[in-house]
Backbone as numpy.savetxt, mean C-alpha at the origin, in Angstrom:
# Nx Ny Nz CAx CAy CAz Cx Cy Cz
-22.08 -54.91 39.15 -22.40 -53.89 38.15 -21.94 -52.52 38.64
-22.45 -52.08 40.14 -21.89 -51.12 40.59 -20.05 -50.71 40.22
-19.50 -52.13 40.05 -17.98 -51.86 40.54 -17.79 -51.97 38.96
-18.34 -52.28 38.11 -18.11 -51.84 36.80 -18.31 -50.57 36.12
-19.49 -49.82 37.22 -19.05 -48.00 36.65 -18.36 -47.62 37.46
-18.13 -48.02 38.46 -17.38 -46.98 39.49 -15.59 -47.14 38.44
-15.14 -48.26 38.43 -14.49 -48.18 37.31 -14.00 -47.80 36.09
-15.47 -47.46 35.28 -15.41 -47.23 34.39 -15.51 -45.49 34.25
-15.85 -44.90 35.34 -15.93 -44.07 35.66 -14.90 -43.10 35.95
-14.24 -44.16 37.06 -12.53 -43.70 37.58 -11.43 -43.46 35.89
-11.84 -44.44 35.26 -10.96 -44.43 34.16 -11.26 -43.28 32.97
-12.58 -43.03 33.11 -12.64 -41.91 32.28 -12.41 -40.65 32.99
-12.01 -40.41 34.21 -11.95 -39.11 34.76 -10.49 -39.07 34.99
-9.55 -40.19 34.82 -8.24 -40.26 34.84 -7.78 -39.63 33.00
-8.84 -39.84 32.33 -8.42 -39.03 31.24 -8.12 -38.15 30.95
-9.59 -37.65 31.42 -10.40 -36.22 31.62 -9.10 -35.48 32.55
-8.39 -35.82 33.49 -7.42 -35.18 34.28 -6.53 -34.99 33.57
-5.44 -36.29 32.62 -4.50 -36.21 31.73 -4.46 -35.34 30.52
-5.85 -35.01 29.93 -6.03 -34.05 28.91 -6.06 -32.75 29.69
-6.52 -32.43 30.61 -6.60 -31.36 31.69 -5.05 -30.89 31.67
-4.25 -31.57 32.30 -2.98 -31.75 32.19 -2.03 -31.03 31.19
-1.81 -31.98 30.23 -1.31 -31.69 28.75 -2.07 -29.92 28.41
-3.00 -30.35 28.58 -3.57 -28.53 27.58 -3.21 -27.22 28.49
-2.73 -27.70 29.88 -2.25 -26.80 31.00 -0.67 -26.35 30.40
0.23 -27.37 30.40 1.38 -27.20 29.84 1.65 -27.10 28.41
0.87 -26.75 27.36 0.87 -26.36 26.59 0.96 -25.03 26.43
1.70 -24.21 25.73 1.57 -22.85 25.58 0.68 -22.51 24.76
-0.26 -21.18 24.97 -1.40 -21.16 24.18 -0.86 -20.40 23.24
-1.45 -21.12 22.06 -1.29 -20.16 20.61 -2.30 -19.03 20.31
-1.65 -18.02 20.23 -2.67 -16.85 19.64 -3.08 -17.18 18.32
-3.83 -16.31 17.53 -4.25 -16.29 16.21 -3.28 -15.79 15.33
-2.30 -15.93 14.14 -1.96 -15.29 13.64 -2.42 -14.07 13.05
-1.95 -12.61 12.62 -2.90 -11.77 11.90 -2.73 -12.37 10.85
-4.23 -11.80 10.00 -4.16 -12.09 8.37 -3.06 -11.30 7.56
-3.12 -12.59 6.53 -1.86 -11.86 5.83 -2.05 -10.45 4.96
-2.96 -9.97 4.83 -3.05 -8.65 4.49 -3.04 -7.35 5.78
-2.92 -7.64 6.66 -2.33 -6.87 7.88 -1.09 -7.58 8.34
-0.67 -8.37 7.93 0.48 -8.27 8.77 1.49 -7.13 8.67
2.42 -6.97 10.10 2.99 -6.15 9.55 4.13 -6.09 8.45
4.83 -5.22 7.69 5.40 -4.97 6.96 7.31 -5.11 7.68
7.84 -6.02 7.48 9.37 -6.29 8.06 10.19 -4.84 7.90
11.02 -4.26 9.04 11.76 -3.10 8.33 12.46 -3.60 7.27
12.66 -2.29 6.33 13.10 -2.64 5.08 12.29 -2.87 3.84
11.49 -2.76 4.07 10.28 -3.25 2.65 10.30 -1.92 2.38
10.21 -1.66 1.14 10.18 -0.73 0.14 9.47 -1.26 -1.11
9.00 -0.21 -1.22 8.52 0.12 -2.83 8.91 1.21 -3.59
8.43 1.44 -4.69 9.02 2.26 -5.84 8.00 2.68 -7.05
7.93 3.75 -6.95 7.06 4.51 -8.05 8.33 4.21 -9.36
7.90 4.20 -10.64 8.51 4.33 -12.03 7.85 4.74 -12.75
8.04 6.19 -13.45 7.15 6.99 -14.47 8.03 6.41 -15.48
9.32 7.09 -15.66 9.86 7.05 -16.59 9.73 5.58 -17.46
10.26 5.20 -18.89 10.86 4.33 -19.50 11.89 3.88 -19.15
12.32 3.67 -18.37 14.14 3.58 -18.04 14.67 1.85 -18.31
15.54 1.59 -18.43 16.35 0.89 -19.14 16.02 -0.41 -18.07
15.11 -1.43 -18.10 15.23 -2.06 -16.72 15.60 -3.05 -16.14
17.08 -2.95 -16.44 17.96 -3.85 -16.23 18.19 -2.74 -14.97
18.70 -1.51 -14.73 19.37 -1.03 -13.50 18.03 -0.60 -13.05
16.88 -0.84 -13.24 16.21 -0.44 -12.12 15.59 -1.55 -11.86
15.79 -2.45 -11.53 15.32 -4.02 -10.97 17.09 -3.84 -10.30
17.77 -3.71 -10.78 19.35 -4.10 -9.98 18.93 -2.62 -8.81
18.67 -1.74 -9.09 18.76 -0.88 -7.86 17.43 -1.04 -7.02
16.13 -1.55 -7.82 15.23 -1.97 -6.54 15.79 -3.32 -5.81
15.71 -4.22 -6.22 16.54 -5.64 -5.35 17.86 -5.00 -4.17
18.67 -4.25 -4.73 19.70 -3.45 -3.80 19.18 -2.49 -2.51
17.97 -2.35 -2.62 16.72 -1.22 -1.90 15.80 -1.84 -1.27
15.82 -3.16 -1.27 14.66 -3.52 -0.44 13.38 -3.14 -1.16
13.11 -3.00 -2.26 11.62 -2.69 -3.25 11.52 -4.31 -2.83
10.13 -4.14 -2.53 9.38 -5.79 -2.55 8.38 -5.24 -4.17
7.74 -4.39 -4.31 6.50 -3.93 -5.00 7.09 -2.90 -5.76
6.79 -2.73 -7.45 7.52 -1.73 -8.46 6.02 -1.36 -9.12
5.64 0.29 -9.09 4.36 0.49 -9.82 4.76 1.43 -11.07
5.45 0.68 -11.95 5.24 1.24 -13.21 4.03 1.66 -14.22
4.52 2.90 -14.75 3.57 3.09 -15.46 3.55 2.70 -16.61
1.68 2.55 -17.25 1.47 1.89 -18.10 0.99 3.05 -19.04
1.39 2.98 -20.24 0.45 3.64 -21.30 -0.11 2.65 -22.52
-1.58 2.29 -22.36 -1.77 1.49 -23.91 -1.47 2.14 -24.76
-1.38 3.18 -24.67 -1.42 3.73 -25.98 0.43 4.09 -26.93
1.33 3.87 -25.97 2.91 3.90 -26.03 3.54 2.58 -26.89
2.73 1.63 -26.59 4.08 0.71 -27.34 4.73 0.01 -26.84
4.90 0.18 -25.47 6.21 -0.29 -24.79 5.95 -1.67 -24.33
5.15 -2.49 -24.40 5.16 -4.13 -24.81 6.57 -4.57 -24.29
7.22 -4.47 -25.21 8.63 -5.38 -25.06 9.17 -4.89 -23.85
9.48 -3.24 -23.67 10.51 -3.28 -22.34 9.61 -4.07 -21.06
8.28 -3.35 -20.58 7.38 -4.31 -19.81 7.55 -5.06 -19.46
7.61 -5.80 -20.47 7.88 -7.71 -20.65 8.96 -8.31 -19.86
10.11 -7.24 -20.31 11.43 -7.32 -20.03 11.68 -7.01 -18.62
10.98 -5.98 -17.98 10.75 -5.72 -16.71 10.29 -6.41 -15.80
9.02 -6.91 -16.50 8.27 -8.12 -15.61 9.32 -9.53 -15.17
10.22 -9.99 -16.41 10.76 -10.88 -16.32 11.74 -10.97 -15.18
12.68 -9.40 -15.41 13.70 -8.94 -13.74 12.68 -9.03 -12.78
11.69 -8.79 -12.24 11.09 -8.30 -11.42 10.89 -9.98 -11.01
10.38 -10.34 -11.50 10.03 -11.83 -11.22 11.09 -12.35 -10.68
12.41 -12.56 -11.82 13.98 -13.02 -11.16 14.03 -12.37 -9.27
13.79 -11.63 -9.22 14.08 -10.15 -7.86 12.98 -10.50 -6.74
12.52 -11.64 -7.27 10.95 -11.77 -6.40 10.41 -10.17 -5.96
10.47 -9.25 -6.75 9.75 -8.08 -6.76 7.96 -8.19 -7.59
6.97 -7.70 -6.96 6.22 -7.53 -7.53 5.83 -6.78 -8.58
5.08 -6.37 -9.67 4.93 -5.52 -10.58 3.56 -5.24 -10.42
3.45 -3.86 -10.61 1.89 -3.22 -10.89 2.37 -2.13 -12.26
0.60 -2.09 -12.84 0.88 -1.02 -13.62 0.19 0.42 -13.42
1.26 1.19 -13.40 1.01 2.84 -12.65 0.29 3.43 -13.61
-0.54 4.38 -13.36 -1.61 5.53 -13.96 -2.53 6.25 -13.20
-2.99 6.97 -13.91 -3.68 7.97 -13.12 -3.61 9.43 -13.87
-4.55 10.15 -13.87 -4.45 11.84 -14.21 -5.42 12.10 -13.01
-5.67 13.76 -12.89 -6.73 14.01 -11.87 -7.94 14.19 -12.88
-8.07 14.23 -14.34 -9.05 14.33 -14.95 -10.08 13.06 -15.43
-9.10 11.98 -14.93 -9.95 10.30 -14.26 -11.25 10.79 -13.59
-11.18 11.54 -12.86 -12.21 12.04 -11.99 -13.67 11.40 -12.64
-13.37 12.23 -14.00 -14.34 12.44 -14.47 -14.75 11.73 -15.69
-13.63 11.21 -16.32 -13.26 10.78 -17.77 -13.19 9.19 -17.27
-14.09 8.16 -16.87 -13.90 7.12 -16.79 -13.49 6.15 -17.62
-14.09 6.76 -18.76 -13.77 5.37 -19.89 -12.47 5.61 -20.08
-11.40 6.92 -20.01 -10.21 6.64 -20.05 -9.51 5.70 -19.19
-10.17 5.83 -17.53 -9.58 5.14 -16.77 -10.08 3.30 -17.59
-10.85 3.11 -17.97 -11.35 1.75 -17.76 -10.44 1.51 -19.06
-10.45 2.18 -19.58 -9.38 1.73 -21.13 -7.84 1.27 -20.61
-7.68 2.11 -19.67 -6.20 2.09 -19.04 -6.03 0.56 -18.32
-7.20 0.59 -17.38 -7.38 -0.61 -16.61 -7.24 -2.02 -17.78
-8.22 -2.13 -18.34 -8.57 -3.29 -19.40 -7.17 -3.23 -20.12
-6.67 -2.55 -20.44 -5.16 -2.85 -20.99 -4.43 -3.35 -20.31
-4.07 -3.02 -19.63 -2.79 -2.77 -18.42 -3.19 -4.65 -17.72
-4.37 -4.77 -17.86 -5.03 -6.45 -17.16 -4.80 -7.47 -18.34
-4.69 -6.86 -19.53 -4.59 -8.18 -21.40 -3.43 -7.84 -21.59
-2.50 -7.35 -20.65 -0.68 -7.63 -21.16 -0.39 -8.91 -20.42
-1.22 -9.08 -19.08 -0.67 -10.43 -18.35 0.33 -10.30 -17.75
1.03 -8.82 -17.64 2.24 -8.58 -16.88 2.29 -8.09 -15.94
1.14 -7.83 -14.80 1.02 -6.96 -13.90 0.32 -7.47 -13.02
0.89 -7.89 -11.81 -0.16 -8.30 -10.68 -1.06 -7.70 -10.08
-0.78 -6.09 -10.30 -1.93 -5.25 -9.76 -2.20 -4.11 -10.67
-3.25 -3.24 -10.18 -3.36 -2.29 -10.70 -2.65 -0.79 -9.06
-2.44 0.19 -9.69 -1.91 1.28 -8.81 -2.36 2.38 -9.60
-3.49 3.07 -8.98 -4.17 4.11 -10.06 -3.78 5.52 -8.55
-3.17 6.53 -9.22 -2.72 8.07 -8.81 -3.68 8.99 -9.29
-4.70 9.25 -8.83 -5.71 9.94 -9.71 -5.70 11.58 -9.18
-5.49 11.55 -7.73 -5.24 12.80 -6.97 -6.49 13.70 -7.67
-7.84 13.65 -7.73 -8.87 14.31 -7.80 -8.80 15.86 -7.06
-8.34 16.33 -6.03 -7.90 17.29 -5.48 -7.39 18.27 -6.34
-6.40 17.81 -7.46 -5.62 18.51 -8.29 -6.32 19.42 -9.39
-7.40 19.12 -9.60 -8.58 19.42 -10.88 -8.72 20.80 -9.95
-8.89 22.16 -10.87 -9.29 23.83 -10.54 -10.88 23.41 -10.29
-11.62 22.54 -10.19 -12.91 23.16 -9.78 -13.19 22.04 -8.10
-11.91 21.81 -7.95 -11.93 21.16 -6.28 -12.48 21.70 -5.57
-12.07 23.09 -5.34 -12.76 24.07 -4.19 -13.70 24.32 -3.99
-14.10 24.27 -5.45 -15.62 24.88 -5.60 -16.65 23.84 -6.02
-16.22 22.37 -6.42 -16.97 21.26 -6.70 -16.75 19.92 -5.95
-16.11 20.13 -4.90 -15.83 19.34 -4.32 -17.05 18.20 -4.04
-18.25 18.54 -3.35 -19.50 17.82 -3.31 -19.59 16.86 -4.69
-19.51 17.40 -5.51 -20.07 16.79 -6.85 -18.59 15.75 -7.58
-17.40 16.04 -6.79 -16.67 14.89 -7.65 -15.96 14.06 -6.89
-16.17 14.26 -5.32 -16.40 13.03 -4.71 -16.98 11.85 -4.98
-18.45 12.04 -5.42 -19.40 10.78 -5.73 -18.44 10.39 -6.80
-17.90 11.31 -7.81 -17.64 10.68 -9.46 -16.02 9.99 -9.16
-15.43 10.37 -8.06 -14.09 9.66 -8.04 -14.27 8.62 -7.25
-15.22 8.09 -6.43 -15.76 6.99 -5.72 -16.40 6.28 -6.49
-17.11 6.69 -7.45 -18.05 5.86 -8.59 -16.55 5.26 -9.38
-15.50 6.30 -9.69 -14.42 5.49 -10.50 -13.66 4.29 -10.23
-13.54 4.12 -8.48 -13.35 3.81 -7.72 -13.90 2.09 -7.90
-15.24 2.13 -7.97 -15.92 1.21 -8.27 -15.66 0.29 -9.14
-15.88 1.32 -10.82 -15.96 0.76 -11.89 -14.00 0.42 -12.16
-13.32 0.62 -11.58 -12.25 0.19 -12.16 -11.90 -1.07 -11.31
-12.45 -1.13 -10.35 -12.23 -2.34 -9.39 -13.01 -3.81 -10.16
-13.76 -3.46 -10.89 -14.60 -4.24 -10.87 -14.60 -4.77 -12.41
-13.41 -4.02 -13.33 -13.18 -3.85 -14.57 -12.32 -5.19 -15.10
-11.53 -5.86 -14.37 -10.78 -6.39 -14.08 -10.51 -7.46 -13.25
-9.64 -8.31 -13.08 -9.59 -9.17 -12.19 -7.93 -9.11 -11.17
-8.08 -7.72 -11.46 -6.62 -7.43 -10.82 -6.70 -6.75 -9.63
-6.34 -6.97 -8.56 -6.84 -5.65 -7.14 -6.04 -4.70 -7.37
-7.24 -3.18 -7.10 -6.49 -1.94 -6.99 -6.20 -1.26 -5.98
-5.15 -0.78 -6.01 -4.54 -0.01 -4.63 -4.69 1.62 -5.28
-4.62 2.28 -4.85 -4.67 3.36 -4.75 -3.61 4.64 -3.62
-3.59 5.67 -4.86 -2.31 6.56 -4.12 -3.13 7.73 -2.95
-3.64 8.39 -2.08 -3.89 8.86 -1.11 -3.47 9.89 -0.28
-4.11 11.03 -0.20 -2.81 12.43 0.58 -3.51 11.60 2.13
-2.32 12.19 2.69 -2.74 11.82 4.26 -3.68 12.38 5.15
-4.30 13.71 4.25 -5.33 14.48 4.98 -6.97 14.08 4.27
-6.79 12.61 3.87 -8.54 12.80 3.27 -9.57 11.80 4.41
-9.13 11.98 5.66 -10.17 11.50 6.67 -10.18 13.01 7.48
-10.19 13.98 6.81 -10.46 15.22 6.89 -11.67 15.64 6.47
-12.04 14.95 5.01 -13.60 15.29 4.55 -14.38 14.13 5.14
-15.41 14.67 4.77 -16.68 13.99 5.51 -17.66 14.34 4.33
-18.02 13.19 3.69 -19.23 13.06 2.50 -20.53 13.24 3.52
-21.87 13.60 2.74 -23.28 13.49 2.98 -23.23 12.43 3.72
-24.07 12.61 5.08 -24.41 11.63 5.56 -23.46 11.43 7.01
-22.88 12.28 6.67 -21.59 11.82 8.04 -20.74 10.68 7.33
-20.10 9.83 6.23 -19.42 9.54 6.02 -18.26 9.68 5.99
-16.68 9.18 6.18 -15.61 9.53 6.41 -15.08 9.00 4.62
-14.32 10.19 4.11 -14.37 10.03 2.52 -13.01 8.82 2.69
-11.87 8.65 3.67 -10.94 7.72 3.78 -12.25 6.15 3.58
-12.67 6.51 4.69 -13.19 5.36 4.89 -13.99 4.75 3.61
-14.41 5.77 2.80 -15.51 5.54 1.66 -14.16 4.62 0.50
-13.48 5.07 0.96 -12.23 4.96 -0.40 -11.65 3.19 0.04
-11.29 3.37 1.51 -10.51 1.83 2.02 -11.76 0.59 1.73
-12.72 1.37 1.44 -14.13 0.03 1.01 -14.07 -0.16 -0.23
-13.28 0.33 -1.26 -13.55 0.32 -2.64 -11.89 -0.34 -3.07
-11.17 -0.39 -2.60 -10.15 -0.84 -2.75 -9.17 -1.86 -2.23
-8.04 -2.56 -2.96 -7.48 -3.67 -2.15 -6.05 -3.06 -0.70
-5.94 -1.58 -1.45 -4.94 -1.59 -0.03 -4.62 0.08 -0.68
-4.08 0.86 0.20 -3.40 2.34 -0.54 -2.03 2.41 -0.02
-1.48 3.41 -0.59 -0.06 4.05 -0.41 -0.76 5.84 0.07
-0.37 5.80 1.42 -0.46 7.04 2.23 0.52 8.47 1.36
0.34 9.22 0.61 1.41 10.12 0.48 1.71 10.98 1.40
2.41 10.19 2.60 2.70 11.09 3.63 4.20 11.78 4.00
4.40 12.76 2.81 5.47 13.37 2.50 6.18 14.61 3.12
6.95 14.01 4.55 7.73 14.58 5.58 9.02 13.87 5.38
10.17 14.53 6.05 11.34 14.48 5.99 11.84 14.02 7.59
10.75 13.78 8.35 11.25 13.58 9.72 10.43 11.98 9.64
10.68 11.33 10.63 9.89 10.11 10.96 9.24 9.94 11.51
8.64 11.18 12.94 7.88 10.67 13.54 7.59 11.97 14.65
6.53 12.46 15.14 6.20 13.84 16.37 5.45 14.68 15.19
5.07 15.67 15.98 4.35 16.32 15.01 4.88 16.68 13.69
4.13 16.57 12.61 4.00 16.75 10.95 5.01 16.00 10.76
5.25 14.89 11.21 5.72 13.77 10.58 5.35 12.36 9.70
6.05 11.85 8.96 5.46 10.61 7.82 4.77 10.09 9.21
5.28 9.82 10.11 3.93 8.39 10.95 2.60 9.91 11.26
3.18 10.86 11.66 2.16 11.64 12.36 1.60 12.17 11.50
1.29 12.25 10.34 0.28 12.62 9.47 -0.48 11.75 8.84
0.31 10.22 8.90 -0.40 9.32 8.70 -1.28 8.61 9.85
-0.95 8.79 10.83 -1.68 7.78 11.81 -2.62 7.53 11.62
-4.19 8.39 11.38 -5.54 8.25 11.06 -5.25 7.30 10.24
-5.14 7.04 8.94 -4.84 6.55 7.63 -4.59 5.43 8.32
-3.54 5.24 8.85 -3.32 4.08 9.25 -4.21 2.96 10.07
-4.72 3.73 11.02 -5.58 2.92 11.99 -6.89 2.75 11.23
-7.26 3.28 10.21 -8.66 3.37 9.61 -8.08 1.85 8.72
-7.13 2.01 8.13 -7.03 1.17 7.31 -6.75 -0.24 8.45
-6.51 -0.45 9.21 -6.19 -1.48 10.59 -7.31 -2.11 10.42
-8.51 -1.36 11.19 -9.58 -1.53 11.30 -10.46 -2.39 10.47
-10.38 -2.08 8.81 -10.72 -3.21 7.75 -10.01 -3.60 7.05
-8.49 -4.12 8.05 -7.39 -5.42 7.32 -7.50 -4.77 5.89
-6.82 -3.67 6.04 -6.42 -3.51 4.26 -4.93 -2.63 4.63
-4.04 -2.80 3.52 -2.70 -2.59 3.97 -2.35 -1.48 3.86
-1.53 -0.84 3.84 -1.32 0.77 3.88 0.33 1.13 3.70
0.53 1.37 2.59 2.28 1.94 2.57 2.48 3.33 3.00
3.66 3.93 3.43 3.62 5.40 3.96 4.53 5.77 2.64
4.60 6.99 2.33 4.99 7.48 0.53 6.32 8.45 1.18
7.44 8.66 0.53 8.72 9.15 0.70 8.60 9.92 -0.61
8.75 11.29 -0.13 9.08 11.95 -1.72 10.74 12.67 -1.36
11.14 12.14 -3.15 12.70 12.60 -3.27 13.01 13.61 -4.29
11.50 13.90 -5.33 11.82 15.08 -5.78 11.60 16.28 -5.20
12.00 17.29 -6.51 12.14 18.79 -5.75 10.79 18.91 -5.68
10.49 19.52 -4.41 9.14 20.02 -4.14 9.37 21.93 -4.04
9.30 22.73 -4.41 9.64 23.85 -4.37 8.73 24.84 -3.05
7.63 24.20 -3.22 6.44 24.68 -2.22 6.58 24.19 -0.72
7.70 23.19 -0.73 7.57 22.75 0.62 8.64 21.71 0.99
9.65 22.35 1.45 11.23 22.14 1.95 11.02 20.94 2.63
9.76 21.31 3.48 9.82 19.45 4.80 9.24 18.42 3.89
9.23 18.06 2.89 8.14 17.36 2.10 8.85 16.25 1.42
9.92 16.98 0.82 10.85 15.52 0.03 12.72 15.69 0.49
12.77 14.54 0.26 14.62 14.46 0.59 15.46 15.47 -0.62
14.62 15.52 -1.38 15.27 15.98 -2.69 16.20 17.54 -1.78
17.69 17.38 -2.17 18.65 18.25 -1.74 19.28 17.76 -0.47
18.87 16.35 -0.18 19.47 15.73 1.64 20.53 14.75 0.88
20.11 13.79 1.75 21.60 12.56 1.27 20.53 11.65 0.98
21.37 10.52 0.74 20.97 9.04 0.60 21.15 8.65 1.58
21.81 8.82 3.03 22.37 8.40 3.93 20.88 9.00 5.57
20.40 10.14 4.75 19.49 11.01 5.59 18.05 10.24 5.16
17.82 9.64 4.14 16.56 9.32 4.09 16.64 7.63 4.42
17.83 6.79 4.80 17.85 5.36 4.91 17.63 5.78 6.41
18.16 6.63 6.90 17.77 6.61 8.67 16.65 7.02 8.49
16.08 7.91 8.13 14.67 8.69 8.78 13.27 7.37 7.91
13.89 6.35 7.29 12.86 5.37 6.78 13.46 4.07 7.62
14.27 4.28 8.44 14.36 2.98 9.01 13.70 3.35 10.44
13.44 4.50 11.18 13.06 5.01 11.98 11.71 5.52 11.89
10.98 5.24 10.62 9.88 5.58 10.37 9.46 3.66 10.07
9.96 2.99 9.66 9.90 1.09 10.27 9.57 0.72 11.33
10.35 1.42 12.37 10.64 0.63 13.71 9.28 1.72 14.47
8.87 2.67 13.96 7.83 3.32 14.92 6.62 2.62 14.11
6.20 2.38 13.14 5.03 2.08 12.55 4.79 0.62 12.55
5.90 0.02 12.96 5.41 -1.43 13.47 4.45 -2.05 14.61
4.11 -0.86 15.45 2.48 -0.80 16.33 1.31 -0.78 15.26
1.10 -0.34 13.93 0.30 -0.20 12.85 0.29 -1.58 12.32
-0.97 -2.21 12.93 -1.27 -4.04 11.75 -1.57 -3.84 10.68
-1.57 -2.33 9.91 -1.98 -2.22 8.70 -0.25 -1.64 7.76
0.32 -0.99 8.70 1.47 -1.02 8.17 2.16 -2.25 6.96
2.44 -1.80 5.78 2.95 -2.70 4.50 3.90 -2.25 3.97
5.15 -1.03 4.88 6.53 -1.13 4.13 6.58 0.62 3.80
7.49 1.21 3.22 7.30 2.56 2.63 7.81 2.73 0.94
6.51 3.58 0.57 7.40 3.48 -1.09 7.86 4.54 -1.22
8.61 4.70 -2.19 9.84 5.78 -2.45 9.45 6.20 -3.75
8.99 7.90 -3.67 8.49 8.33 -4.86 10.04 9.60 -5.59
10.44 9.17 -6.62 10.34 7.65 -7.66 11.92 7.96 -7.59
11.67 6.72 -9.10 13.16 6.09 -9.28 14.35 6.66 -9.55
13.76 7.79 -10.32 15.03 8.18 -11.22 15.89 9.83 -9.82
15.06 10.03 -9.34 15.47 11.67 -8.38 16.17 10.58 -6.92
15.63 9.11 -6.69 16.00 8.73 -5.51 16.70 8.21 -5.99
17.43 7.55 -7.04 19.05 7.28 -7.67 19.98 8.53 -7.64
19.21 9.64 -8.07 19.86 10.83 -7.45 20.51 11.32 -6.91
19.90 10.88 -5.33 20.24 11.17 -4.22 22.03 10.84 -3.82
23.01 11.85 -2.78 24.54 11.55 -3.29 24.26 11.28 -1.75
25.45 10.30 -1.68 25.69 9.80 0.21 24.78 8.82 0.57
C-alpha cells in the first residue's frame, strides 16, 4: 500500500513539475486595454460638418483624411432627411462613423430644445451618436452666473444622455478642470461622469511644450484615462481673429498634417487618447499645400 502512494504520489508531482514547466516558458500575457481607451492609431481623424454640403465630396475627402468619425449637424426642424440619408449611406460605404452635431450656448438653459434636438436626431435611425457643442461659457451672464449654470448645463448633461439610446460625447475647452463646483468638485470631472467620451477643443498650432494641443490638453486627458472614457484633441482651421496661435487658418495643408502627426506620436502615452478632429470641413478643404 505504502508503494502505491509513494507512486502515486511521484506521478502526481511529475505533473505538478511539467505544468510548472510549460507556464515558465510561456510568455505572460498582459491584459489588453478596454476598447474605449485604447489608444487612437496615428492618423485617426475626425471632422466637424455644419454646413449642408453636397456629400458625395465630403465622405470622398473624409475617407482621403483619415476621418474615422463625421459629426454633422442636425436640424429637425430643416428638412434635410434625404441628404442625411445620403450621407449616412457614404459614410457607411467609408466605414466612417456618423453622429448628429448640435448645440447653442442657450441649451444651457432651454432644455426642451436640447431634448427635441436629441429625440429627433435618435427617430432618423441615421446616427450612431449624439455630439452636442453647447459651450455654456459663451452665454453674457457666465461671469457673473457662473455658480448657477453649471448645475443647469450638468442637469442638461443628464437629461440628454438619458433621452435616448444613443451615447453622447460632448465638445469641451481645455481649461474646464480649472473650475471647481461646490463641494470641491472638479467641473471636468463632473462632465466625463455624464458622458460617453469628449472632443478636447484644444486649439494650438504647435503640437506639443508649453500652450500646445497636447499641453493644454494633458489634464483633460489624464482625467479622462482615469475613467476609460475617450478623448479627441480639436484642430481649428478657421479664421480666429482673436488669436493667431489657435487655428491653421492662413498656414498650409502641409503645416497642419505635420503638427497633427506630431501631436499622434506624442499623445500616444495618453490611454484615453481617440485620434484628433478637425474643426470643420469646408475652411480645412481650404487649406492650399
Amino acid at each position: 500500500m505504502r508503494r502505491v502512494l509513494d507512486s502515486a504520489a511521484q506521478t502526481l508531482l511529475c505533473g505538478l513539475l511539467v505544468a510548472v514547466a510549460l507556464i515558465a516558458a510561456t510568455p505572460p500575457r498582459l491584459p489588453g486595454l478596454a476598447p474605449e481607451t485604447s489608444v487612437a492609431p496615428p492618423g485617426t481623424r475626425a471632422m466637424w460638418l455644419w454646413e449642408h454640403d453636397d456629400p458625395g465630396p465630403v465622405v470622398d475627402w473624409a475617407a482621403a483624411n483619415g476621418v474615422r468619425a463625421l459629426f454633422a449637424y442636425y436640424d429637425p426642424r430643416a428638412g434635410d432627411t434625404p441628404r442625411l440619408r445620403r450621407l449616412r449611406e457614404l459614410c457607411d460605404a467609408a466605414g466612417i462613423m456618423l453622429d448628429a452635431l448640435g448645440g447653442e450656448p442657450g441649451w444651457t438653459t432651454d432644455h426642451a430644445t436640447a431634448l427635441a434636438w436629441a429625440e429627433g436626431a435618435a427617430a432618423t435611425g441615421l446616427f450612431h451618436g449624439l455630439h452636442l457643442d453647447v459651450e455654456p461659457y459663451l452665454l453674457p451672464s457666465w461671469g457673473r452666473d457662473q455658480a448657477s449654470l453649471v448645475p443647469r448645463y450638468l442637469a442638461l448633461l443628464d437629461e440628454t444622455a438619458a433621452a435616448t439610446d444613443l451615447p453622447l460625447e460632448a465638445d469641451v475647452p481645455f481649461w474646464l478642470p480649472t473650475v471647481t463646483l461646490a463641494g470641491g468638485v472638479n467641473l471636468a470631472d463632473a462632465v466625463l461622469a455624464r458622458v460617453s467620451g469628449v472632443t478636447v477643443m484644444s486649439y494650438r498650432t504647435t503640437a506639443t511644450g508649453a500652450n500646445s494641443m497636447v499641453g493644454v490638453a494633458d489634464d483633460l486627458l489624464r482625467r479622462a484615462g482615469r475613467v476609460a472614457k475617450p478623448a479627441r484633441l480639436g484642430a481649428e482651421t478657421q479664421a480666429l481673429g482673436d488669436c493667431a496661435y489657435c487655428s491653421f487658418h492662413g498656414t498650409t495643408a502641409g503645416q497642419l498634417r505635420r503638427t497633427l502627426a506630431a501631436v499622434d506620436s506624442a499623445a500616444q502615452r495618453y490611454p484615453a487618447f481617440a485620434g484628433i478632429a478637425v474643426h470643420q470641413y469646408e475652411s480645412w478643404v481650404a487649406l492650399s499645400g
